[in-house]
Wavefront OBJ file of the C-alpha trace (Angstrom):
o trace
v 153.123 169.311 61.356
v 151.181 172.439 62.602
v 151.998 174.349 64.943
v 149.679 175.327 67.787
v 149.331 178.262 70.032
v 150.223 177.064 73.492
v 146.525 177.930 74.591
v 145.107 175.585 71.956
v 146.739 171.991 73.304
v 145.966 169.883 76.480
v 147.670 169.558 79.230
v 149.277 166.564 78.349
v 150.045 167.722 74.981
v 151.751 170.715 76.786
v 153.497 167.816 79.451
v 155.002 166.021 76.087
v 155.908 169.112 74.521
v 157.738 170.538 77.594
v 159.706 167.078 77.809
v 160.612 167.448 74.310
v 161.775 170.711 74.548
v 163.783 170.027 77.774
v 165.378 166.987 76.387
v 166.346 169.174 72.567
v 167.843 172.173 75.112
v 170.206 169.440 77.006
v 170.911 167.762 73.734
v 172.234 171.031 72.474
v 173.694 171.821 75.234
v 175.896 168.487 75.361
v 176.564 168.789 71.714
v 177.891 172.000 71.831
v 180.120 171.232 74.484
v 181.589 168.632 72.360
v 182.270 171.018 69.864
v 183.982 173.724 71.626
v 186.029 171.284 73.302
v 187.363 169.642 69.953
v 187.690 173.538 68.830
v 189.715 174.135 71.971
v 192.074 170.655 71.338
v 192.595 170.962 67.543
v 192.976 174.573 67.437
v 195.490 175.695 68.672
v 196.877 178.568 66.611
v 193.741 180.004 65.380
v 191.589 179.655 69.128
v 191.210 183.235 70.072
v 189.594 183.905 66.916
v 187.456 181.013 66.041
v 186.520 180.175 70.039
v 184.421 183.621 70.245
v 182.360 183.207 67.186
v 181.394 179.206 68.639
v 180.401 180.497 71.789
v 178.218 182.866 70.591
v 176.914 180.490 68.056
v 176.007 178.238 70.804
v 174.400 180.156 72.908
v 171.940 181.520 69.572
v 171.509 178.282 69.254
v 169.827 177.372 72.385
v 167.873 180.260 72.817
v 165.061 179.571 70.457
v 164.879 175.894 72.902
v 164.659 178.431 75.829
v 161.995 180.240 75.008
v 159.441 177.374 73.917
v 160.455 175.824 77.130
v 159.393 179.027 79.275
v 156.331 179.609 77.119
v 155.265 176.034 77.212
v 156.022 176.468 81.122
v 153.862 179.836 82.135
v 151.112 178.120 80.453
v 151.495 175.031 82.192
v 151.536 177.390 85.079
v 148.846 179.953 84.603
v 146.463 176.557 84.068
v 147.471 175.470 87.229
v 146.588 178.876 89.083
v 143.023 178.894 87.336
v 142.118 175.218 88.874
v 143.521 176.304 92.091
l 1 2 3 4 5 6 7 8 9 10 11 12 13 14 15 16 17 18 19 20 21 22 23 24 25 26 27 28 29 30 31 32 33 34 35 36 37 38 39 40 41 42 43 44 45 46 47 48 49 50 51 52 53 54 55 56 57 58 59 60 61 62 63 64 65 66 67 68 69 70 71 72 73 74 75 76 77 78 79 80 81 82 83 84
């Protein structure tokens, strides 16, 4: 699939990708809470050194979500300030 520039797709193209992107960011977000929980049940020995590393891996691993959500989001906006 190609990618577009934000600038290049509709608005409803930009509605479906902003859904998209909001619905990837929660999955993430729900899956790594899974995961740090089952870290924080089955590990109980080795937490304080293995719990940092997951948190910071999930948090990387939203951000990229985050910002295609924002950018998809001041588009959505600045198109809305030009019709206005």
């Amino acid at each position: 699939m190609k990618n577009y520039n934000t600038s290049e797709l509709s608005n409803r193209q930009l509605n479906i990708q902003r859904r998209n992107s909001y619905n990837i960011v929660l999955a993430s977000l729900m899956l790594n809470i899974i995961m740090l929980s089952f870290a924080t049940i089955f590990l109980h020995q080795q937490k304080y050194v293995v719990l940092p590393v997951l948190v910071l891996a999930s948090i990387l691993s939203i951000v990229p979500g985050l910002l295609k959500l924002k950018e998809i989001k001041q588009e959505l906006r600045s198109r809305m300030q030009r019709v206005s």
